[in-house]
C-alpha positions in Angstrom: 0.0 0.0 0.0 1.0 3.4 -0.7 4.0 4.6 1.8 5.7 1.0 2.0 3.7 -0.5 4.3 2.5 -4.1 3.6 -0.9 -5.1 4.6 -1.4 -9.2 5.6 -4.3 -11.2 5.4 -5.4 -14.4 6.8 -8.2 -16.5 7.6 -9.2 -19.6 10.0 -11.6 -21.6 11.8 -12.5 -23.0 15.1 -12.4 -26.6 13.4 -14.3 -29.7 15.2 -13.9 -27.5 18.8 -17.5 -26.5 18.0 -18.6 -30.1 18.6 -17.8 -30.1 22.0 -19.3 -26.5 22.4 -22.7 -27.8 21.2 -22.0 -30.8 23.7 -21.3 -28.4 26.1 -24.2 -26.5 25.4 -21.7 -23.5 26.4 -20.9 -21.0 23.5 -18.7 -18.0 25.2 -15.5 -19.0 24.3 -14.9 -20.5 20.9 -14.8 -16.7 19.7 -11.9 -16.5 21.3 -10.4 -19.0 19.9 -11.8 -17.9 16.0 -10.0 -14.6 16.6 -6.7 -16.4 18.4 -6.3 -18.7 15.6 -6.2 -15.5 13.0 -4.2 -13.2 15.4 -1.6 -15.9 16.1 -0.6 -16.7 12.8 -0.7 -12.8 11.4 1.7 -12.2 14.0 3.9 -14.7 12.8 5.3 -12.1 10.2 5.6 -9.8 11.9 2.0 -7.9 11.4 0.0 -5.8 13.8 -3.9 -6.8 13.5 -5.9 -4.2 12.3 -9.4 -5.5 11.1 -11.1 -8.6 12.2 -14.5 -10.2 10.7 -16.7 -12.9 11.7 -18.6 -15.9 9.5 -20.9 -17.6 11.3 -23.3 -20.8 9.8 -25.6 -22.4 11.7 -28.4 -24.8 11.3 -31.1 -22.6 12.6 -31.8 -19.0 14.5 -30.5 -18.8 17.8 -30.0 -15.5 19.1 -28.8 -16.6 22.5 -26.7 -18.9 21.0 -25.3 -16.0 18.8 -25.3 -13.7 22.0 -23.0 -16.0 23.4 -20.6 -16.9 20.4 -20.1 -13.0 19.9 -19.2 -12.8 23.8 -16.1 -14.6 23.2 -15.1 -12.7 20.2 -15.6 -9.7 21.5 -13.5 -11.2 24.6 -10.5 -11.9 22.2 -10.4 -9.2 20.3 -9.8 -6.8 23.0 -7.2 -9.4 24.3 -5.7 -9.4 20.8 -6.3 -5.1 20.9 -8.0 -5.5 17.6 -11.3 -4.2 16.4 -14.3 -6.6 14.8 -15.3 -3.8 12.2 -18.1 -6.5 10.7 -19.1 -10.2 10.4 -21.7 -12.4 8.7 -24.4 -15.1 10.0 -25.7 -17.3 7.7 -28.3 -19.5 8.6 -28.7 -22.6 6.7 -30.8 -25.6 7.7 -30.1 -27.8 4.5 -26.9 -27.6 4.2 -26.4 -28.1 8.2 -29.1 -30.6 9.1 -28.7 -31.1 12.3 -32.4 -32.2 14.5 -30.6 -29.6 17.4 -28.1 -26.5 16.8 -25.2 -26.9 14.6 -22.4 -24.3 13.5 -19.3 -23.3 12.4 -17.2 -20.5 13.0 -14.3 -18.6 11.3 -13.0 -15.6 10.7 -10.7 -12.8 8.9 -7.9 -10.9 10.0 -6.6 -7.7 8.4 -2.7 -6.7 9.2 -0.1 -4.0 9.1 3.8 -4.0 8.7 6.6 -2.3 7.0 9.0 -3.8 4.8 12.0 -3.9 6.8 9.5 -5.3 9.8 9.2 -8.7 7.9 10.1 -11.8 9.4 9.7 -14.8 7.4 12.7 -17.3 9.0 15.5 -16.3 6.7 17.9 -15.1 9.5 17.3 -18.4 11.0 21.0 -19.8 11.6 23.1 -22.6 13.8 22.7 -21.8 17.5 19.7 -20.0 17.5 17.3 -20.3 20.8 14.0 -21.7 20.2 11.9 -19.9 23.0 8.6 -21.8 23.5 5.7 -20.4 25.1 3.0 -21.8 27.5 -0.2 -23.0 25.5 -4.1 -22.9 27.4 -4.9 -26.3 26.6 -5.4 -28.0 23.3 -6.2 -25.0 21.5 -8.3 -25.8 18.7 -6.2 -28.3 16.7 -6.5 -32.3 16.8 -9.9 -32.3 17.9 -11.0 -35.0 15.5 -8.6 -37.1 16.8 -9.2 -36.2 21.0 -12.9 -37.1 19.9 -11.9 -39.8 18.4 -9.7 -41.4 21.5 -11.7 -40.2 24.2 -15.2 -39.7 23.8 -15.2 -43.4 23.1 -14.2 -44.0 26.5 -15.3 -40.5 28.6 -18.4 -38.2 28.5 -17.8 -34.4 28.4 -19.6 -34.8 31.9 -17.1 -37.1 33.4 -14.7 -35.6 35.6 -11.2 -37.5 35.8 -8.0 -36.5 38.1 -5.8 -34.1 37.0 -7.8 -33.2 34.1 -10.5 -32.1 35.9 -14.5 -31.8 34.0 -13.3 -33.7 30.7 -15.9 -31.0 28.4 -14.4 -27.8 30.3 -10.7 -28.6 29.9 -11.6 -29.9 25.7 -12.8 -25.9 25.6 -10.5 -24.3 27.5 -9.5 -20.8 24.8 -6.6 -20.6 22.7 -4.1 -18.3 24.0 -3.8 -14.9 22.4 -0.4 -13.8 22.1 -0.5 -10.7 20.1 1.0 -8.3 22.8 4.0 -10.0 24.5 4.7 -11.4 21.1 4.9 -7.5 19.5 6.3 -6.1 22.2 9.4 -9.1 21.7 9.2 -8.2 17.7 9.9 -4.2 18.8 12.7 -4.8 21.7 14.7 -7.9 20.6 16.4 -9.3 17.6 14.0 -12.1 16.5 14.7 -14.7 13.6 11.7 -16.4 13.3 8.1 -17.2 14.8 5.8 -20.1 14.6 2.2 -20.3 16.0 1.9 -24.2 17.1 -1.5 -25.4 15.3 -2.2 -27.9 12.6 1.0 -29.8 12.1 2.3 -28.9 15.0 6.2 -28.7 15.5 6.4 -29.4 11.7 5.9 -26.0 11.6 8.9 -24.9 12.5 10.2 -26.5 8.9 8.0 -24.1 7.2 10.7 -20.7 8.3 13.6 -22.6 7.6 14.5 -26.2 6.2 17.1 -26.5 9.0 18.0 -28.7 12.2 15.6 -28.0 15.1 16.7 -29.7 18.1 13.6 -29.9 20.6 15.6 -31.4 23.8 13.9 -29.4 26.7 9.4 -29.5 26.4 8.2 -28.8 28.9 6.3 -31.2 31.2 3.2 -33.1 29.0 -0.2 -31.3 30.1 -2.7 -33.5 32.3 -5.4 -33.7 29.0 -2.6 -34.5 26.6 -1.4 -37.0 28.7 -4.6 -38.4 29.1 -5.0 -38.6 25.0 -1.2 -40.5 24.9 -2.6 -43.0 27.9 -5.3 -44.2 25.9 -3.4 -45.2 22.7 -2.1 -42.4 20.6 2.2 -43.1 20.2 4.1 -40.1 21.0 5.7 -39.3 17.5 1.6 -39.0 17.0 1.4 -36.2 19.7 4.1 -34.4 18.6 3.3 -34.1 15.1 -0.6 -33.1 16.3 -0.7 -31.7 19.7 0.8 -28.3 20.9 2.0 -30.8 23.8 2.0 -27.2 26.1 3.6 -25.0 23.8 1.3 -23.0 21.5 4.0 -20.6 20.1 7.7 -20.4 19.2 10.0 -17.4 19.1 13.5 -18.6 17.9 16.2 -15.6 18.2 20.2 -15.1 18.7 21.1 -16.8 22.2 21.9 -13.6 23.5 18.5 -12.1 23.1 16.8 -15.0 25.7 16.7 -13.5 28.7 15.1 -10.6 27.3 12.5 -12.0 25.5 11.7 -14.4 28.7 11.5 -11.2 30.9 8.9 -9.4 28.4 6.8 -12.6 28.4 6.9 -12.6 32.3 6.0 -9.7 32.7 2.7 -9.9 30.1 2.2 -13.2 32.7 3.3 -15.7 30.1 5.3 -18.7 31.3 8.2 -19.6 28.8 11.2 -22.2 28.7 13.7 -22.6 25.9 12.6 -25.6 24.3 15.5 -26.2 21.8 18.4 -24.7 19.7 19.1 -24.5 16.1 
């Protein structure tokens, strides 16, 4: 755009998480997760959201169902500090037949950078710190498989140790890293940056086809655990589950401490997870 600045766009969904929403029967957070899952990766290049729109289909009119979806996006997007200038709900009862409610949700982000601003893994080199950062929960990747492994053996109702109500934890929100993660781009020297989602550490081969060396994760969450326990091999987990870290910041050794102190003090638990 005129001036030099670049403008980013992306757009995702909430994925299968609605399932367990309309299982639920609770709707206020999987906004926030429809906004994180935008935010998160526009970040990624370095871009500041600017503009945010909803999509919402669902099998039938539901307005306090809808109240409730727009709670939590309204909920996220002042977490992510970015506006929800519009959105769409389109209900459609032949194309979602459902005898209840069904819905999907997804959304649009609109962001800002300069040129020089742009990270897209180049600077990536040997030695590099891979800084991982503290993920909610599941976030809203490898539902189809959590279904799949344990609603044939739990309910959402069950409550199980360490895990606590089996439906609550499956919805706990994405985590929104906008701010820590642009205050980091602003103050710090900072190679590359992955948002842990479909794929998950595959991603990091997406900045850079280089070595990444993953020797300290930190402690396997209680629900991911759980999923392991009841069958899935742990190559599996890796390659599907954010196994509790839902972003990556990899940057010159020398630039760790600061990073971790700007993440502490936004109340973001961080570890180095790995080198270069």
């Amino acid at each position: 755009i005129p001036g030099g600045n670049l403008l980013a766009t992306h757009t995702d969904g909430v994925g299968t998480k609605v399932l367990i929403a309309n299982m639920m029967k609770k709707y206020d957070t999987v906004g926030i997760d429809c906004v994180a899952m935008n935010v998160n990766d526009i970040i990624c290049i370095g871009a500041t959201p600017i503009s945010f729109v909803d999509y919402i289909a669902a099998s039938k009119n539901d307005n306090r169902i809808f109240r409730k979806i727009i709670e939590g996006l309204v909920k996220g997007a002042k977490k992510a500090n970015v506006p929800i200038v519009g959105g769409e709900t389109a209900v459609m009862p032949d194309l979602m037949a459902a005898k209840g409610f069904s819905f999907d949700l997804a959304g649009m982000v609109v962001g800002l950078l300069s040129k020089k601003d742009l990270i897209l893994g180049k600077s990536i080199q040997k030695g590099d710190s891979i800084i991982g950062i503290q993920s909610s929960g599941l976030h809203s990747n490898g539902y189809s498989l959590a279904r799949k492994v344990l609603l044939s053996k739990y309910s959402v109702r069950d409550k199980i140790k360490g895990v606590g109500n089996l439906g609550n934890a499956l919805l706990a929100p994405t985590e929104i890293y906008v701010k820590p993660v642009l205050q980091i781009i602003k103050s710090c020297t900072v190679h590359g940056l992955a948002h842990i989602t479909g794929g998950s550490f595959t991603k990091l081969l997406r900045l850079k086809k280089i070595g990444y060396k993953l020797d300290n994760m930190p402690k396997i969450p209680p629900l991911m655990q759980l999923i392991q326990d009841n069958g899935v091999k742990p190559e599996e987990m890796y390659k599907t589950f954010n196994m509790g870290v839902g972003f990556c910041v990899i940057a010159p050794k020398k630039q760790t401490d600061k990073i971790q102190s700007i993440l502490k003090s936004h109340k973001v638990k961080s570890q180095e997870i790995g080198t270069i």
